[in-house]
C-alpha positions as CSV (number, residue, x, y, z in Angstrom):
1,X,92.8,91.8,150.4
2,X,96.3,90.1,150.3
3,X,95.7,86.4,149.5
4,X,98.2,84.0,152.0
5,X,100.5,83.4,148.7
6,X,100.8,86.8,148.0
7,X,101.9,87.3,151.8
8,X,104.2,84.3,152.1
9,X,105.8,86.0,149.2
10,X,106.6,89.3,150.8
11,X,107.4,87.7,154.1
12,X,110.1,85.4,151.5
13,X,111.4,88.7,150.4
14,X,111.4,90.2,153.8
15,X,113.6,86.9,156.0
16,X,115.9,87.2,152.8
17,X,116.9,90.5,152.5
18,X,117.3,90.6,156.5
19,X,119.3,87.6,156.3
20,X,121.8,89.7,153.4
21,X,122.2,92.5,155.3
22,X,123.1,90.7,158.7
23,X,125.8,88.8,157.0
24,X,127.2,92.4,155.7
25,X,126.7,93.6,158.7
26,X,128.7,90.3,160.2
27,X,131.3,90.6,157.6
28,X,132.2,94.7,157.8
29,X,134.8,93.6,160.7
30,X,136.3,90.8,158.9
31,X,136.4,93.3,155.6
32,X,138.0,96.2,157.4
33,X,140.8,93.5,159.1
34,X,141.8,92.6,155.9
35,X,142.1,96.3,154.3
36,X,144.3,96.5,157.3
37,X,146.0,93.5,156.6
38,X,146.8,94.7,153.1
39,X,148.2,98.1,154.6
40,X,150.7,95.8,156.8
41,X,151.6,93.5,154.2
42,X,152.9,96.7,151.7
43,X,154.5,98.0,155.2
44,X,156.5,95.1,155.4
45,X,157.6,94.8,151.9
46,X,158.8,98.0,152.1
47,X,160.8,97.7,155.2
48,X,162.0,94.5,153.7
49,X,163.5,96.1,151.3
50,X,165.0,98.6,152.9
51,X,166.5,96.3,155.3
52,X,167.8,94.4,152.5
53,X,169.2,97.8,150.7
54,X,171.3,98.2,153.6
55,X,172.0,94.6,154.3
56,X,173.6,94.2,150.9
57,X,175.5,97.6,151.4
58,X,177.2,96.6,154.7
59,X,178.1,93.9,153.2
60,X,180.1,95.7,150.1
61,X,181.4,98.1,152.4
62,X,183.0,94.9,154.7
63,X,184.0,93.4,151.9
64,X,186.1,96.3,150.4
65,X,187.4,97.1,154.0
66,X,188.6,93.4,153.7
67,X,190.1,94.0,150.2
68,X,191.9,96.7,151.1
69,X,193.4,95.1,154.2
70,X,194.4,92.2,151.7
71,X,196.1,94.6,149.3
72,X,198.3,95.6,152.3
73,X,198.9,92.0,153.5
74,X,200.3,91.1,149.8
75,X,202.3,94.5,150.1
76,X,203.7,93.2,153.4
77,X,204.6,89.7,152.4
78,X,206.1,91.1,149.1
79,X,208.2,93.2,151.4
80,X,208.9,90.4,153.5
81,X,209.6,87.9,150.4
82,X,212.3,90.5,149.4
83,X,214.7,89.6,152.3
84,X,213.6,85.0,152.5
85,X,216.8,83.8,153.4
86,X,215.8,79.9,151.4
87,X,213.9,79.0,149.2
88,X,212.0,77.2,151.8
89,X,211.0,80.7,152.5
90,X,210.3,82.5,149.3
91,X,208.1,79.8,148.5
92,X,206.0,79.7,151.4
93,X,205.9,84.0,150.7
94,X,205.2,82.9,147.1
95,X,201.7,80.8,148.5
96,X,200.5,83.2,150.5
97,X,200.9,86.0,148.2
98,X,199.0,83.5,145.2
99,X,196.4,83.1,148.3
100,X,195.9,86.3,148.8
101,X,195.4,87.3,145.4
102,X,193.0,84.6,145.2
103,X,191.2,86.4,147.8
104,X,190.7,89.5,146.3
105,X,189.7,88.5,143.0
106,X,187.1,86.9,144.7
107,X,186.1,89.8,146.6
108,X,186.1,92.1,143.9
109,X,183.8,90.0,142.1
110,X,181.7,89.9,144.9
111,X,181.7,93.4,145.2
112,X,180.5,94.3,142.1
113,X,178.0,91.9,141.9
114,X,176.6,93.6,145.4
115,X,177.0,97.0,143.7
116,X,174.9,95.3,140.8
117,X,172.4,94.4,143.9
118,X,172.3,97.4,145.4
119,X,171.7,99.1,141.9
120,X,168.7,96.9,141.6
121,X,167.4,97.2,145.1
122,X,168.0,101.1,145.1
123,X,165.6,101.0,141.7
124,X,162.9,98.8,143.7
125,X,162.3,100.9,146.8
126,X,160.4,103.9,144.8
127,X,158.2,101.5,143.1
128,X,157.6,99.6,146.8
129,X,157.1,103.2,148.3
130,X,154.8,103.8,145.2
131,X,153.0,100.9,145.7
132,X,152.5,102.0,149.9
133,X,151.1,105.1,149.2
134,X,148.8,103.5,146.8
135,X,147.3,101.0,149.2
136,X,147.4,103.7,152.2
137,X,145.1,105.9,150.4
138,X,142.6,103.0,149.5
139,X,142.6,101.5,153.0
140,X,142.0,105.5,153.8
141,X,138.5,106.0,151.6
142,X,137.8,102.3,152.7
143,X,138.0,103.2,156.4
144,X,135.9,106.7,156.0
145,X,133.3,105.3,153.9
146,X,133.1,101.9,156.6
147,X,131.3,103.3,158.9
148,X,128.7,105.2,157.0
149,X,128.4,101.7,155.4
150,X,127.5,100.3,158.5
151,X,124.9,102.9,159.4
152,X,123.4,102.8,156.5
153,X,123.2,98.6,156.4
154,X,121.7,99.3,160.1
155,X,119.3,101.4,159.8
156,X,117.9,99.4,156.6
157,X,117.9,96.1,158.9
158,X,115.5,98.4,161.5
159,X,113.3,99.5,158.7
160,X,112.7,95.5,157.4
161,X,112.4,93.8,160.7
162,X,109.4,96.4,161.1
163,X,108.3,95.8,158.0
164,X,108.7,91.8,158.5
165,X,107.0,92.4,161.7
166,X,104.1,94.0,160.3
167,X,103.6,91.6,158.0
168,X,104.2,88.7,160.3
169,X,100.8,90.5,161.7
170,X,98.6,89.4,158.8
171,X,99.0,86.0,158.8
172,X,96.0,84.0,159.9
173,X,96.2,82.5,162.7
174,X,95.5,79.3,161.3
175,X,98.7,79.1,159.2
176,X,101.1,81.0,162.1
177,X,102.0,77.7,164.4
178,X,102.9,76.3,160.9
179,X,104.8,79.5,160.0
180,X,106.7,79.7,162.6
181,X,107.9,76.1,162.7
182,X,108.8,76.6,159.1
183,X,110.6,79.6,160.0
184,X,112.3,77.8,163.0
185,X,113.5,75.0,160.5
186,X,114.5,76.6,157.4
187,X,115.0,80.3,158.3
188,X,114.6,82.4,155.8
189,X,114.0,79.8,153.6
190,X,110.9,78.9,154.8
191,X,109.3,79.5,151.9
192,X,109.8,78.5,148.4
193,X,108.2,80.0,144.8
194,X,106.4,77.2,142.3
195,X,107.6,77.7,138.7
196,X,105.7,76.0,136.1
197,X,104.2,73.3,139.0
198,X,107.8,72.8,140.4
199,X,109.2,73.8,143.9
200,X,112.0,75.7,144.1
201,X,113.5,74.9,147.0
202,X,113.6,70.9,146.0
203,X,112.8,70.9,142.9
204,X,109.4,68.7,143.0
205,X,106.8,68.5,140.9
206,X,103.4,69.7,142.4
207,X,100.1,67.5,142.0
208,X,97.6,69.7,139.5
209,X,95.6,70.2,142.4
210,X,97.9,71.9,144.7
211,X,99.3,74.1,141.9
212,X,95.4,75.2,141.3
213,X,94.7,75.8,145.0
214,X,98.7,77.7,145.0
215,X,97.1,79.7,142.0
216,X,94.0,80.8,143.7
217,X,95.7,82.0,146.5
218,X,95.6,79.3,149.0
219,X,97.8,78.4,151.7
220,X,100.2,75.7,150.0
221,X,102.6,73.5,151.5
222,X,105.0,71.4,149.3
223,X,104.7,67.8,150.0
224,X,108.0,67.1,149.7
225,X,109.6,69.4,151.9
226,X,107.4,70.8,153.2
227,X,107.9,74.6,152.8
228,X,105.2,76.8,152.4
229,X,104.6,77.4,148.2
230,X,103.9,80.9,147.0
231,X,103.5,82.0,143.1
């Protein structure tokens, strides 16, 4: 015959392994949100550089479009400077050519510094595309073994619940009102093991006699508090 220690014990190990598997079963949305979340977050660093890619190649391509229409203004006030009729004039040609030049020295130096960007940008998108496909594929198994997770999580919580049910049916009535007022407070953890005359749960030290009565078998509470003691 199963002593009331012995049954507190099992209905311990029953109210915990319940309460484990409803927080998986609570947290298997939350989970599969953030496999999503991952699958967006590689999405977007890919597009970003992508965007950036062709960002930084617009903006060579307008800066050698502005280049070359610099090249033809210095052509043009070169032309002009040709036929100044002062000084006056062939200096102020003079500035603007200098100005000009100015210009597309700085240009070009732009220019190949976005060429050196885009070379650098152009090497990063396999390795982003890389790292997409990666995630995709993991996000993939995660989704397709989810739900069998789930099943299988559910159907265990139906098998314990019956089984704490079953149990909660041997308990004398006696000790139930007690039980479940326990069990009201603390939840699962109702109940509470003694190691070597100490609760568990608080971390008191049991008088000699309750530890004897716990060892027999009794019904046991813990005076401090309060939850019912099991070996």
């Amino acid at each position: 015959m199963t002593t009331p220690a012995e049954l507190m014990r099992e209905l311990h190990r029953l109210l915990r392994f319940i309460r484990d598997l409803q927080v998986q079963i609570a947290d298997a949305p939350r989970e599969l949100a953030a496999e999503k979340a991952r699958l967006t977050q590689a999405e977007s660093r890919l597009k970003e550089g992508q965007d950036r890619l062709k960002h930084l190649k617009v903006r060579v391509h307008e800066n050698e479009t502005t280049l070359k229409g610099l090249h033809q203004q210095i052509k043009k006030y070169e032309k002009q400077r040709e036929s100044a009729a002062s000084k006056k004039e062939l200096d102020a040609f003079d500035h603007e050519i200098e100005h000009a030049r100015k210009q597309c020295s700085d240009l070009e130096d732009q220019i190949l510094q976005g060429l050196s960007d885009i070379d650098e940008q152009t090497a990063l998108i396999p390795q982003l595309e890389k790292q997409l496909a990666e995630v995709r594929r993991e996000v993939a198994e995660y989704e397709a073994g989810a739900q069998e997770r789930l099943q299988r999580l559910q159907s265990e919580l139906a098998k314990a619940r019956g089984e704490l049910e079953s149990a909660e049916k041997l308990i004398p009535d006696d000790i139930r009102p007690v039980y479940r007022r326990l069990l009201a407070t603390f939840g699962a953890e109702a109940m509470a093991q003694m190691v070597n005359r100490t609760c568990q749960a608080c971390l008191m030290s049991l008088t000699l006699q309750r530890s004897l009565e716990l060892e027999m078998g009794r019904f046991v509470t813990c005076s401090n508090c309060g939850r019912i003691l099991y070996t």
